[in-house]
Steps between C-alpha positions, in 0.01 A plus 500: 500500500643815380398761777646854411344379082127470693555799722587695215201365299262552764640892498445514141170345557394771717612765325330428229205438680559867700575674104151354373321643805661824505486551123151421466428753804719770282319422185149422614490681795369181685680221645606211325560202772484471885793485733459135561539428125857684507576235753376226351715618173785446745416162632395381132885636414683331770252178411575499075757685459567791225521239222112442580388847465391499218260194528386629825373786365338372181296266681441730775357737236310174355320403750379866624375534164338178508321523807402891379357402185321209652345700769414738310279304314329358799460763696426810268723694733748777335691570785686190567827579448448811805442220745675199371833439659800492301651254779240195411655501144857514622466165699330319184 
């Protein structure tokens, strides 16, 4: 087990996760994420490593857009993505 390769990939994991939140806030004027998914960026990094990234995030995306679309159709509701966790996708 390489330690200082998953600490470092858990600090890229968070930063990434802390750039997304704070450039959506800059750009949208809302925020993006919580503070909990920042951390669980950094647990997902020390977990997968960097050279996982990409995957993580891809089906990350996925499955929020998945589960949007799909209960969107059920429910009729349009504000979904205000109350929907970003977190629940992460751990897919």
């Amino acid at each position: 087990w390489n330690v200082p390769y998953y600490l470092v990939s858990a600090g890229l994991f968070v930063i990434f996760g802390l750039t997304l939140d704070y450039g959506f806030l800059i750009f949208a004027g809302k925020k993006a994420i919580g503070v909990d998914d920042i951390k669980f960026f950094g647990i997902a990094g020390m977990l997968l490593g960097i050279d996982q990234f990409p995957l993580f995030m891809i089906f990350s995306g996925m499955g929020g857009l998945v589960f949007g679309v799909i209960w969107k159709k059920i429910t009729k509701d349009k504000t979904i993505m205000i109350r929907t966790p970003y977190g629940s996708y992460l751990l897919v």
